[in-house]
matplotlib code that plots the C-alpha trace (Angstrom):
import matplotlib.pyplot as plt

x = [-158.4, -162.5, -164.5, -165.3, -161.8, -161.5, -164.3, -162.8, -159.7, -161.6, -163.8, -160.5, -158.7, -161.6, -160.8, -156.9, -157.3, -159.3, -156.7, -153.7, -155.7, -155.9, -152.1, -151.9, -153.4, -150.0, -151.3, -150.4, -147.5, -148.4, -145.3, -142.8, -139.4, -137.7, -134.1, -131.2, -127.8, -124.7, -120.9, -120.6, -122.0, -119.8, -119.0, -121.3, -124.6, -127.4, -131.0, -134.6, -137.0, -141.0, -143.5, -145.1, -148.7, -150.2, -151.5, -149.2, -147.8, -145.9, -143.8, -142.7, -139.9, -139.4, -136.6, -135.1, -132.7, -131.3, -127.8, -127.4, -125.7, -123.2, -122.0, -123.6, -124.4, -126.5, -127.0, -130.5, -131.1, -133.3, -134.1, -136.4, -137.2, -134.9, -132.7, -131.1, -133.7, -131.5, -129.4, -129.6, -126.4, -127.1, -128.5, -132.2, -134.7, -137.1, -138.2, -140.6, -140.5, -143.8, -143.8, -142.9, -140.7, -138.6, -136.9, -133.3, -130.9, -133.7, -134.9, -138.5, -140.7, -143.2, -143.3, -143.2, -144.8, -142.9, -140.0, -138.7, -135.4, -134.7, -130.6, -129.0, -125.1, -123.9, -121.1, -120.4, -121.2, -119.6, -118.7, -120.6, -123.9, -127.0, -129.0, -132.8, -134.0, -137.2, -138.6, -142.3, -143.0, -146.1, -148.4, -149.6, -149.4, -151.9, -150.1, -146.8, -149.2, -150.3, -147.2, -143.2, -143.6, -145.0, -145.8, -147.5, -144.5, -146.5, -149.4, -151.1, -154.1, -154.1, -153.6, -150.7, -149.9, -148.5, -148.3, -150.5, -149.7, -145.6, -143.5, -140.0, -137.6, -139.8, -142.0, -142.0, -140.1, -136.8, -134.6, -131.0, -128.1, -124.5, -123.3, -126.4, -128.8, -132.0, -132.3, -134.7, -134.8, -134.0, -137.2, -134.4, -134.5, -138.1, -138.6, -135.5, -137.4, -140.7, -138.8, -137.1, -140.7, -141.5, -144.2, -145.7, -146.7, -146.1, -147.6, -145.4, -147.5, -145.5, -147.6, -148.9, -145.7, -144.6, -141.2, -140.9, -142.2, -139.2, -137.0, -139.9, -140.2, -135.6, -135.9, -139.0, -137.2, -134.2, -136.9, -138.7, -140.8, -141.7, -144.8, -144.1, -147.7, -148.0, -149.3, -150.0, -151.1, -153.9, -153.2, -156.0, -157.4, -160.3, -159.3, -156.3, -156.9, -154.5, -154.6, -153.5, -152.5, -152.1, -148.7, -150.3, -150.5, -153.7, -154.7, -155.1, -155.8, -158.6, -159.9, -163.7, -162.3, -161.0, -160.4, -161.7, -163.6, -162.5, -165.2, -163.4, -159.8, -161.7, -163.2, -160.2, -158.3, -160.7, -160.4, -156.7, -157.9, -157.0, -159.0, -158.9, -158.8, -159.8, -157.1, -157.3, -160.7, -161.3, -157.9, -158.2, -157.8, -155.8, -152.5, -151.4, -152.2, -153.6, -156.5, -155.8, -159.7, -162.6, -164.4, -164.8, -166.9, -169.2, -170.5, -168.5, -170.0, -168.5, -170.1, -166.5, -164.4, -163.1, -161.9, -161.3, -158.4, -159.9, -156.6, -153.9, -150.8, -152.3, -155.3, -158.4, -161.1, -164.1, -167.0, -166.3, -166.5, -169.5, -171.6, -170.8, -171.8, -175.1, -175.5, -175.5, -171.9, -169.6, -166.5, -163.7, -161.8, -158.1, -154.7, -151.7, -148.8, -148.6, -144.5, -142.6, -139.1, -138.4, -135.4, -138.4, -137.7, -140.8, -142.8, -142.8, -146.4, -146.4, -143.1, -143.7, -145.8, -147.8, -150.6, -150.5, -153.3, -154.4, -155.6, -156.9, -155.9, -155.2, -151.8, -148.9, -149.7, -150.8, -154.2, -154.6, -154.2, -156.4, -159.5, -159.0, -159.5, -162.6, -164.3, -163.1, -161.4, -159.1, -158.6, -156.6, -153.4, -153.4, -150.5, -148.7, -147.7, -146.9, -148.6, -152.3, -155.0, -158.6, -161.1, -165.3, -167.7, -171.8, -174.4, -177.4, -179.3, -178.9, -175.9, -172.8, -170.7, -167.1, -166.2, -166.7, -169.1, -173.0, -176.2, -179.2, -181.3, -185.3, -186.5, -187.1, -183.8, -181.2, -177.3, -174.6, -171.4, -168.1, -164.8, -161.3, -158.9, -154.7, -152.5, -154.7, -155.1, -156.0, -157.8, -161.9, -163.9, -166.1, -169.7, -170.6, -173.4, -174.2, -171.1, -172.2, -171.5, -173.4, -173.2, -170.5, -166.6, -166.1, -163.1, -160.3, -158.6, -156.7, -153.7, -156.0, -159.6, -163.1, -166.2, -169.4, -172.1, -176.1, -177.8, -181.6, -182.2, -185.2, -185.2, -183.4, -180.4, -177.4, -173.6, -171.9, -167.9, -165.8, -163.0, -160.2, -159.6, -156.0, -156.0, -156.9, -159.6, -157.7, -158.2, -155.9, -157.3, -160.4, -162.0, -164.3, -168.4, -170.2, -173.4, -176.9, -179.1, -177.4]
y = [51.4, 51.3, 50.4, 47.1, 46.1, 47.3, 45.0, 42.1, 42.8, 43.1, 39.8, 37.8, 39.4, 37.0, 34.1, 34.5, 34.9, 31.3, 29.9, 30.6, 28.8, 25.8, 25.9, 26.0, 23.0, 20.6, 16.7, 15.2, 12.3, 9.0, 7.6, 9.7, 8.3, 9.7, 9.5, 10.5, 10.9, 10.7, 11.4, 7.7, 7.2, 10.1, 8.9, 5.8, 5.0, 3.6, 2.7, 3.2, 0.8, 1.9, -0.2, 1.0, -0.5, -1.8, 0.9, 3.6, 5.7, 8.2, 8.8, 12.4, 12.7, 16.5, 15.3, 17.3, 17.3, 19.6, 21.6, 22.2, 25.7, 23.5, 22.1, 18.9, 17.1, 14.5, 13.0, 11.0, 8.6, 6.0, 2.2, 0.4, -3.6, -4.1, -1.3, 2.2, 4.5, 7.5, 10.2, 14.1, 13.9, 17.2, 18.9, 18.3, 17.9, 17.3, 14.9, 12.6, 10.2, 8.6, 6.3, 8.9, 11.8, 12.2, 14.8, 15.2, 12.7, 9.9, 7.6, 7.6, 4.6, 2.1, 2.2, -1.6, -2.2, -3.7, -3.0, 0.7, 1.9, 5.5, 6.3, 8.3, 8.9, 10.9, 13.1, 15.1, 15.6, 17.0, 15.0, 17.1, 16.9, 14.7, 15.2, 14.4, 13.9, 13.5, 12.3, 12.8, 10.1, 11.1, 8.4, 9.8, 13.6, 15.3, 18.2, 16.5, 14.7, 17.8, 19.6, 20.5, 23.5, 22.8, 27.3, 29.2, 31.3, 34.5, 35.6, 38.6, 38.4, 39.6, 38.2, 35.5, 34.7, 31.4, 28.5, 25.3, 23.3, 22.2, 19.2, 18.6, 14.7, 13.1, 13.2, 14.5, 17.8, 18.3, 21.0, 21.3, 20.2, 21.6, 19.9, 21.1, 17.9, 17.5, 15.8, 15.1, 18.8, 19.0, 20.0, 23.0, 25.1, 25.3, 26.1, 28.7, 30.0, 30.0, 32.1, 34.4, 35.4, 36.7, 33.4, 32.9, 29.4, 26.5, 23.3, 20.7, 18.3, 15.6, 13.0, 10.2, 10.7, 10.4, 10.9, 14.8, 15.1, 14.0, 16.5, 19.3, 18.8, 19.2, 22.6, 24.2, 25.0, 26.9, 28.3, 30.6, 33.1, 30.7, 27.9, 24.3, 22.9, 18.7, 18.4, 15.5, 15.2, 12.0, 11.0, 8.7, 7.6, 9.8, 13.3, 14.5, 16.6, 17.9, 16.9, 19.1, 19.1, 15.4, 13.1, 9.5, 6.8, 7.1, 4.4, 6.4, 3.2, 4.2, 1.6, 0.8, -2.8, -3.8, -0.1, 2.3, 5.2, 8.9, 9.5, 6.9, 8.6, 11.8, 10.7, 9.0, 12.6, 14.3, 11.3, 12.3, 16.0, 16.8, 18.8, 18.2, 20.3, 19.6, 20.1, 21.7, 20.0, 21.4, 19.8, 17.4, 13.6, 11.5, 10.7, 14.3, 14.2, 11.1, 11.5, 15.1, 16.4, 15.9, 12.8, 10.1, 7.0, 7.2, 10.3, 12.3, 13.9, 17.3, 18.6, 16.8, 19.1, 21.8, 23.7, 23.5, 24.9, 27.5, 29.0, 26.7, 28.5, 30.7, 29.0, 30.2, 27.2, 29.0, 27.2, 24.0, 25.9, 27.6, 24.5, 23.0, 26.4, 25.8, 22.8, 23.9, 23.3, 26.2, 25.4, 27.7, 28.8, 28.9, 28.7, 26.8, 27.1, 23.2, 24.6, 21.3, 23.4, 25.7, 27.9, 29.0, 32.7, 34.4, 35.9, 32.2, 30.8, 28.2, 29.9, 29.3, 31.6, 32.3, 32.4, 33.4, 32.4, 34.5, 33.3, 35.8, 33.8, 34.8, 33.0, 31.7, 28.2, 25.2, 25.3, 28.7, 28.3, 25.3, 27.2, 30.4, 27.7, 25.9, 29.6, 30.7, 33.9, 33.6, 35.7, 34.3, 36.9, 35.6, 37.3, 36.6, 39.8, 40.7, 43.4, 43.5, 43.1, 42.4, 42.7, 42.1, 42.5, 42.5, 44.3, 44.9, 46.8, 43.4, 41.7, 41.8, 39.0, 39.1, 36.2, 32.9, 33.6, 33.3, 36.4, 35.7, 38.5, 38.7, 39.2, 43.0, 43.8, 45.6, 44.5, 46.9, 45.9, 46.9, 45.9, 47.3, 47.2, 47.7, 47.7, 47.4, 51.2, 51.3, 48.4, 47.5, 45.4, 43.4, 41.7, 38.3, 36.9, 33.2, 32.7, 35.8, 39.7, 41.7, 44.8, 46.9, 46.8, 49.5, 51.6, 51.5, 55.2, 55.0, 52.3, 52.2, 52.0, 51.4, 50.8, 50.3, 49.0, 47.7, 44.8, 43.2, 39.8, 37.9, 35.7, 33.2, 31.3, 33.0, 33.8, 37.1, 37.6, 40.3, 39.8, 42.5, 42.7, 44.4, 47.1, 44.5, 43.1, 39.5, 38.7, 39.9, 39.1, 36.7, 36.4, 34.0, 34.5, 35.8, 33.1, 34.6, 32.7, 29.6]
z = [111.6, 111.1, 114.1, 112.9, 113.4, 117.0, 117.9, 116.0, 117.9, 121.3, 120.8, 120.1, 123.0, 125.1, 123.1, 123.9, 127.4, 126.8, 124.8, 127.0, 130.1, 128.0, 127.3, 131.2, 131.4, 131.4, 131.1, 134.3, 134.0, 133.7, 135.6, 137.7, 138.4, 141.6, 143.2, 144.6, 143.4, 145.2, 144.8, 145.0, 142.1, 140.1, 136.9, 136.4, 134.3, 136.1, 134.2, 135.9, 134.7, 133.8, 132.4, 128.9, 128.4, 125.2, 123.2, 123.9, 120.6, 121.9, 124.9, 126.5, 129.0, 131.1, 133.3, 136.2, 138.7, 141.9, 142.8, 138.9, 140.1, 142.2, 138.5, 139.0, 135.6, 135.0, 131.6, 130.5, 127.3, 127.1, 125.9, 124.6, 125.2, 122.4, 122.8, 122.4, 121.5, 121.9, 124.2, 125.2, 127.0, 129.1, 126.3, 126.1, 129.4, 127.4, 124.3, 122.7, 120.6, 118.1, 115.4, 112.6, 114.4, 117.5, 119.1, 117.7, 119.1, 119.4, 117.6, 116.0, 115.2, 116.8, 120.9, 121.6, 125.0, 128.0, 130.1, 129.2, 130.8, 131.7, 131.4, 133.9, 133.3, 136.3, 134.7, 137.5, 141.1, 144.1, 147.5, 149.4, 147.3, 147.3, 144.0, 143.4, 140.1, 138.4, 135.5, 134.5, 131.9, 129.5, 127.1, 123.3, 124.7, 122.4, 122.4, 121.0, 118.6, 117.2, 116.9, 117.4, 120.2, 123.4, 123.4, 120.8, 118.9, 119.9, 121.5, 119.7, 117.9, 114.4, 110.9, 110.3, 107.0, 105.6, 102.9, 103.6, 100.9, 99.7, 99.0, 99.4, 98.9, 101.4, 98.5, 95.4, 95.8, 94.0, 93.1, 91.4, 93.1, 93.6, 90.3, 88.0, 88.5, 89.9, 92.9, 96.0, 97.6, 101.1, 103.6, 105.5, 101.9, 102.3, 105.8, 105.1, 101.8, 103.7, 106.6, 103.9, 102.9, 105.9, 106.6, 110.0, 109.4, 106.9, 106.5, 104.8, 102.6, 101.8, 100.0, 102.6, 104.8, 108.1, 107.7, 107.3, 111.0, 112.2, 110.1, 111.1, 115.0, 114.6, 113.2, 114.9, 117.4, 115.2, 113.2, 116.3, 114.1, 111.6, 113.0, 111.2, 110.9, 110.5, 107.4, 105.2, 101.9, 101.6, 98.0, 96.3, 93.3, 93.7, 95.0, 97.2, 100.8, 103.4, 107.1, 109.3, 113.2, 113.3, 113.3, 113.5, 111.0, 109.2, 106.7, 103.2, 101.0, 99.0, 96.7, 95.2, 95.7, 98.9, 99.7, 102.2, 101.2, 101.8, 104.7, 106.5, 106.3, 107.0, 110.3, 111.5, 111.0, 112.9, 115.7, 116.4, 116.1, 112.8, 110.4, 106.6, 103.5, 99.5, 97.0, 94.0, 93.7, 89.7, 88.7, 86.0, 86.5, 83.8, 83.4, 83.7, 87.1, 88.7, 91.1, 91.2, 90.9, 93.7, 92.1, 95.0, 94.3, 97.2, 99.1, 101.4, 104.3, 103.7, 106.7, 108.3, 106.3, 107.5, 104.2, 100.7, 98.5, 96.6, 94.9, 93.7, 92.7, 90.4, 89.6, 91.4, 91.8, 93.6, 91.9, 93.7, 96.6, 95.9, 95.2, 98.5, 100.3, 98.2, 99.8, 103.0, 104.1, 105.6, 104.4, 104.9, 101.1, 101.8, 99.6, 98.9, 96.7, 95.9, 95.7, 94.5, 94.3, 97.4, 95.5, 93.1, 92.6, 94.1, 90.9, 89.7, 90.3, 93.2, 94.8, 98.4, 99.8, 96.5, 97.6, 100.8, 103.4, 106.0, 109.2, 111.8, 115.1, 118.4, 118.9, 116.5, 117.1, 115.6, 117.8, 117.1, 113.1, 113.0, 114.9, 112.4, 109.7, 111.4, 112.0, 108.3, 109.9, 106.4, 103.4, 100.7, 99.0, 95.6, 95.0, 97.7, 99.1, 101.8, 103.9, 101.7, 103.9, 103.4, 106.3, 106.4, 108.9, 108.4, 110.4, 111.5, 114.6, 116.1, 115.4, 113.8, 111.7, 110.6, 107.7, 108.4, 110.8, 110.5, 110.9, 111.1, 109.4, 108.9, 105.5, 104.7, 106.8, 105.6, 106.1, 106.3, 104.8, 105.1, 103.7, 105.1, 102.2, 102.7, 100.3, 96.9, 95.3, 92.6, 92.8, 93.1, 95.7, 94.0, 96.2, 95.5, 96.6, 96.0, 93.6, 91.8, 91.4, 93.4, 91.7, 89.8, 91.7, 93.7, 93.5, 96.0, 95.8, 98.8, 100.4, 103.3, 102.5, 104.0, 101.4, 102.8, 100.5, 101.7, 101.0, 102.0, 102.8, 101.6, 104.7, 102.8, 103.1, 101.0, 101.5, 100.6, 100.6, 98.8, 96.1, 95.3, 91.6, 90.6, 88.0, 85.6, 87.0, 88.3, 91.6, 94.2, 97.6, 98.3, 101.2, 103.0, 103.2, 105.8, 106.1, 106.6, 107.8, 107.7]

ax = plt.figure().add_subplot(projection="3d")
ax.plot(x, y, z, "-o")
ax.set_aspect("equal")
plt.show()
């Protein structure tokens, strides 16, 4: 491993140490609900009221309870002013429930305000015992907002690879059925596909839906290797994008006529601490596909978004991308499969998983894939494979960049380059500077290979990144710029 790795690692390794310290950080409960227990009460259901004020969207229950070793069982639900909401039974100490998803056994949709009504159902308890429960009661959780674990899957720092754009029956994903027909395809085959592949991380699209979260936050927890990402795909008249990291409602109705625009859906994304990525912005828009390309009526500030999907499937789109980096805007390039059919076979274009984003983060979790996106720590697998890496780090006497990141270099001074290749012999490494080769591809010899090339700045703004072309000059691996002087 070159040097320039090492120090990537070691400057992350800070940047976990952060990250698990915010994880620490548990919101404190808005109400707590305290008792006791007693054999008197063996074998009866008893409700403890809260209030819910106006405005609240989600609510989070972690309930608790003593002399669980002495066999004493207490089961918990809980009702809404006009109702069942849902039970745990003993199973689950902890749940949520928001307007669009809900942790299994309960009951998603709006959170009226009012009277609220914690169930207790004491199954068992012995004479002898006395048993105090609590139940810390938690408003529009951000963390539950943003997605289905409470703890990162894993904690190391180094590249996770995943899918960030599918579709299964809560929109328009199908697949063939037992009998031979084509049906609505269920959202398990592609979180079991995904897994299959060897994915870290997903991000279900579905087209301006809520109703996958629900289906998503069910199986995170039997899927424990395999991060599921909120995802949404904003579907207009003028250009689709992906929000990511967010599980609220968010008024997509884009109209030039009694419409909002697309910087308004944008900002209100980023509000609930989402970020938000282009779709195959080059694709056309007629009746083959409606609203597909980037053509939005009035301007979008694009300094607001975070990235832009630079291979579709198998269709590489990098000019869009380069003429918003020309206008000043460091937008990170990533990948999605756009997979409508999770059986797809995996040498079919837009299988799951083709292409493959990679995301250098410090933790499998939904906070830690989002910042790799913001700080364009992502290389893009064309192919989808699955151990090809490509690595890029820029210096000078003074500083040093990795991709995404910015130097800042005087005019006259030289850059050093250097790209850490795995998996692509036989391949080249091709520079591009500004959208355009650098020079002539240089040959990768070995499995595991460092090329070091040189370049000057002219004191000017410009943005270099590295392609890997396969034997036959197609791109194989594309990775984001490093920004000089931006």
């Amino acid at each position: 491993m070159i040097q320039s790795i090492r120090s990537l690692s070691s400057f992350l390794l800070l940047l976990l140490a952060c990250s698990l310290s915010l994880h620490a950080q548990v919101q404190k409960p808005d109400v707590v609900l305290e008792g006791d227990v007693t054999a008197a009460q063996n074998r009866t259901h008893f409700f403890v009221p809260f209030a819910v004020p106006q405005g609240v969207h989600r609510i989070t229950v972690d309930f608790s309870y003593t002399h669980r070793q002495e066999k004493t069982t207490l089961n918990i639900g809980i009702h809404d002013p006009n109702g069942f909401r849902g039970q745990s039974g003993s199973n689950k100490d902890h749940f949520t429930l928001g307007p669009g998803d809900a942790t299994a056994s309960y009951i998603p949709g709006f959170i009226p305000p009012g009277q609220w009504k914690l169930l207790i159902s004491v199954s068992s308890i012995r004479p002898e015992l006395t048993s105090h429960y609590r139940a810390e009661i938690r408003f529009n959780s951000p963390l539950e907002d943003a997605s289905f674990t409470l703890q990162p899957l894993e904690t190391s720092a180094r590249w996770y690879r995943g899918d960030l754009h599918m579709h299964t029956a809560h929109s328009d994903g199908s697949c063939v059925n037992q009998s031979g027909t084509r049906v609505p395809c269920p959202l398990f085959l592609t979180a079991q596909m995904a897994a299959s592949r060897g994915l870290d991380f997903i991000a279900i699209s579905d087209h301006n839906s809520l109703a996958h979260y629900a289906e998503m936050r069910e199986l995170q927890p039997y899927f424990s290797k395999l991060l599921l990402v909120p995802g949404r795909e904003m579907t207009t008249f003028y250009g689709h994008f992906n929000a990511f990291g967010t599980t609220q409602y968010v008024n997509y109705l884009v109209a030039e006529k009694g419409g909002r625009t697309i910087d308004q859906v944008i900002s209100d994304v980023r509000a609930q601490g989402g970020i938000v990525s282009i779709n195959h912005p080059m694709s056309p828009t007629d009746e083959r596909c409606r609203g597909c390309g980037w053509g939005p009526p009035d301007s979008v500030d694009l300094a607001k978004v975070s990235s832009i999907e630079v291979v579709n499937a198998n269709r590489v789109m990098s000019p869009f991308w380069d003429e918003q980096i020309a206008k000043g805007h460091r937008i990170t390039g990533v990948g999605g499969s756009d997979n409508h059919e999770a059986p797809k076979t995996d040498n079919i274009p837009s299988a799951i998983g083709h292409p493959t984003t990679a995301v250098w983060a410090t933790e499998l979790s939904v906070a830690g894939i989002l910042d790799g996106i913001r700080a364009g720590h992502v290389f893009i697998d064309v192919s989808g494979s699955r151990g090809r890496v490509l690595e890029v780090d820029a210096h000078t006497a003074d500083a040093t960049a990795h991709m995404g990141d910015a130097i800042s270099v005087a005019n006259g001074t030289a850059v050093t380059l250097r790209v850490h290749a795995v998996g692509c012999k036989d391949g080249s490494v091709q520079t591009i500077v500004d959208g355009k080769p650098f020079d002539a591809p240089a040959t990768l010899s070995e499995d595991d290979q460092a090329i070091e090339t040189h370049w000057t700045s002219d004191g000017h703004r410009h943005w270099i990144r590295f392609v890997v072309l396969d034997k036959e000059g197609k791109p194989e691996l594309l990775g984001n710029s490093v920004y000089v002087n931006f």
